[in-house]
C-alpha positions, 0 to 999 in steps of 0.5 A: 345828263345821260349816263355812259354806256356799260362798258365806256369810261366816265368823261373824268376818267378819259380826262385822268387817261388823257392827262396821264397819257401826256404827263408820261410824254412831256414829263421826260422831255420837261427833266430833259430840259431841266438837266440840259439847262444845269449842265450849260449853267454848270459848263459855263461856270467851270469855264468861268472859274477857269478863266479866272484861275489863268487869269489870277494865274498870269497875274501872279506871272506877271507879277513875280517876273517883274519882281525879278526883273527889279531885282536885277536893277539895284545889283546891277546899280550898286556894282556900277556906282561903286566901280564909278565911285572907285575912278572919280579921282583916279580917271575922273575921264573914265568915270564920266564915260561910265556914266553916260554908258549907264545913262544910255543903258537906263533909258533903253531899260526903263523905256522896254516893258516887255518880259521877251525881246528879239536876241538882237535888242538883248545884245543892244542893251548888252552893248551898252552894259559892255561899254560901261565894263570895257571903259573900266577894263580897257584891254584887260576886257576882251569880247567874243561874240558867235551869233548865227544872224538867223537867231537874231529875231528869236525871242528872249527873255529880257535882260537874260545876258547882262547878269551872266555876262556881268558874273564872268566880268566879275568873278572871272576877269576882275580877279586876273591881273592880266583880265581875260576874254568872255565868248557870247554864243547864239545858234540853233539846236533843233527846235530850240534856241542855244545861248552861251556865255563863256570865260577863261577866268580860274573857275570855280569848283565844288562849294565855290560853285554851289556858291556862285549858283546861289549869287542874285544875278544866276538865281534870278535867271534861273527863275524867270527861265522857270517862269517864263517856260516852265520844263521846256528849258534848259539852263546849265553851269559847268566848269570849262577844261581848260578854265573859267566857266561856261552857262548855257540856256536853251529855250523854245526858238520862236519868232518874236513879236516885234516892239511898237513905238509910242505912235504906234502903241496911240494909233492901234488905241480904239478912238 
């Protein structure tokens, strides 16, 4: 084999050129794939992780909202049975009317499960929870209602007004001789929705109060308000000038989704 020229390089040494020259090429491109490939696998991992954490989070939501929502149940249950337990010998008529309001106000509870309703589904169980009052009550009960009609298909949360509505029946009317009168209000206020329920009961003052905010069924509103909107709502006690009191919530003014019946709910299921 001939010699190279004086001056030309050995065939390893163009090969040991050659090969430096593209390692110097490919090498960046190879640690810029490589770099490119983790950060993908990293995104998709964090996104992952997040996707978990708000599910574990909606979870949790979900959870503790129906751990509220049970909790109303068994106050409301145990103030009723033990008003219709006080008229079974007294009005055995009235409690038998008692029983079929609670009866209809059941089955409308146990057949939602949503934790939000249109306001009007909400004064529909209300209704049935106002017939159990007024038949104990009679004239001693007195309702109001202000309901602007464009609320009315505004979301809520379920069963928001039957705990207040039942704290000004009971430490608002029961106690008064001559009962009193309890003034429901629904309206727009900018970009939120503004419920009240209002009573001319004596009121409370100072620990009284501060007791009353403590009571199942106003903490318990308190807390699924929390849940449900976090800061952007508004949730308030305050005494009246003239008597009784007054608690007001604001929340987000949206359109609800409207309830599917059972057909609906089983054609909308894939085959």
């Amino acid at each position: 084999m001939a010699s190279p020229p004086p001056g030309m390089p050995g065939p390893w040494t163009r090969f040991f050129h050659i090969a430096t020259s593209r390692a110097q090429s490919t090498i960046p491109i190879y640690w810029a794939i490589v770099c490119v490939t983790w950060v993908v696998g990293y995104y998709r991992t964090l996104r992952e992780r997040e996707r978990r954490t708000l599910e574990l989070e909606a979870r949790l939501t979900e959870a503790n909202l129906q751990t509220l929502k049970t909790q109303l149940q068994p106050h409301f249950l145990f103030n009723t049975l033990n008003a219709i337990a006080s008229l079974v010998r007294k009005k055995p008529d009235v409690a038998e009317d008692m029983i079929a309001s609670l009866s209809d106000f059941l089955r409308m509870n146990l057949e939602s499960t949503q934790h939000e309703m249109p306001l009007r589904r909400e004064l529909e169980f209300l209704d049935h929870y106002l017939e159990i009052q007024q038949t104990r009550f009679g004239e001693r009960l007195r309702i109001g209602k202000e309901i602007d009609p464009a609320a009315l298909d505004v979301a809520v949360p379920a069963l928001i007004l039957q705990p207040l509505v039942e704290n000004s029946v009971q430490h608002g009317i029961e106690p008064r001789e001559a009962g009193g009168r309890i003034l429901l209000r629904a309206a727009r206020r900018g970009s939120s929705l503004r419920l009240e329920v209002r009573d001319n009961g004596d009121g409370f003052q100072g620990r009284q109060l501060a007791a009353l905010r403590e009571g199942v069924g106003l903490s318990n509103t308190k807390a699924r308000l929390q849940e449900l909107y976090g800061d952007g709502h508004r949730f308030q006690i305050r005494p009246n000038a003239d008597g009784g009191l007054t608690v007001l919530i604001e929340i987000p003014w949206r359109e609800s989704v409207p309830e599917m019946d059972a057909q609906a709910i089983e054609a909308a299921r894939p085959a």
